[in-house]
C-alpha positions in Angstrom: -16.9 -6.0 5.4 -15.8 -4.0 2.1 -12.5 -3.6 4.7 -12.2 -7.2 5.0 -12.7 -7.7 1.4 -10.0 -5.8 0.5 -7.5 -7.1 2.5 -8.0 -10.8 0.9 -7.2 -9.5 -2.5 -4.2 -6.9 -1.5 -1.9 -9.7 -0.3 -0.2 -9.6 2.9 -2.0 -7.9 6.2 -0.1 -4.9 7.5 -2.3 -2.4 9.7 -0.9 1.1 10.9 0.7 -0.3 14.3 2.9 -2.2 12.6 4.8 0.2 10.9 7.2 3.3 12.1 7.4 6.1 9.5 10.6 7.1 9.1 10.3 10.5 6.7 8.2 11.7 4.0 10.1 10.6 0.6 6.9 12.8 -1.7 4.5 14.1 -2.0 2.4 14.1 -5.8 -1.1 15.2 -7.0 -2.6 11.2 -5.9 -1.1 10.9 -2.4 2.2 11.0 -0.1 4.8 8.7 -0.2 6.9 7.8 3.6 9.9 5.9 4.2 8.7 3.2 6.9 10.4 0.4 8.8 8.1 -2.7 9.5 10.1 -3.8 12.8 8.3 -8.0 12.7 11.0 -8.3 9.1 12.9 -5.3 9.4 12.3 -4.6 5.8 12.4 -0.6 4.4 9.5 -0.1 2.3 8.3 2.9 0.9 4.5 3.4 1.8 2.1 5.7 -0.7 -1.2 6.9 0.8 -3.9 7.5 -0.9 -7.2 9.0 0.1 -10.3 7.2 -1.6 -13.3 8.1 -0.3 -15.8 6.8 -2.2 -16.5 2.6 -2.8 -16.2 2.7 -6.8 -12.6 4.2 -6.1 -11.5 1.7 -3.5 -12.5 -0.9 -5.9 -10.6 0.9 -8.5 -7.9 1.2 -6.3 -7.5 -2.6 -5.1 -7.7 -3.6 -8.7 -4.4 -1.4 -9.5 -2.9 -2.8 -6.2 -3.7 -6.5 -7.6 -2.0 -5.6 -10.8 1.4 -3.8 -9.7 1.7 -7.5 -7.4 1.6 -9.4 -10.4 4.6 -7.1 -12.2 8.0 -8.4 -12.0 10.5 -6.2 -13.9 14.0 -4.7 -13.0 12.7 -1.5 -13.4 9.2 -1.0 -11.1 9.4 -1.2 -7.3 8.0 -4.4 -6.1 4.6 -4.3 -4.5 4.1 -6.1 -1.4 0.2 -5.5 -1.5 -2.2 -2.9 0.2 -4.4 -2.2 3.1 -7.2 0.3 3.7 -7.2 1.9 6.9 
């Protein structure tokens, strides 16, 4: 259920089969980030995974996610939204 919750707030639903990773682009002190194709749009995204293993960080987590959706400015990558998996 806490799944399900996030996935309501995190925008579109993307699970792991539907994307190919392509190569790793980083890796930083928070997480890796892959090149990735989603084949159903053909859209290149870049994909950051981050391990949060504990509730109170998901939550934390999903509330950054909502917030980096609502940005629109020339110079931050657009978020398309999240998914735990």
């Amino acid at each position: 259920a806490d799944s399900a919750d996030h996935s309501k707030r995190l925008g579109r639903v993307i699970q792991d089969e539907d994307i190919v990773t392509l190569r790793t682009l980083g890796v930083g002190q928070s997480g890796i980030v892959q090149l990735a194709l989603h084949p159903p749009s053909m859209r290149l995204m870049a994909l950051k995974f981050i391990s949060v293993h504990q509730r109170n960080s998901r939550h934390q987590l999903a509330s950054e996610i909502e917030n980096f959706m609502k940005m629109d400015h020339g110079n931050i990558v657009k978020c398309l939204g999240g998914y735990l998996s």
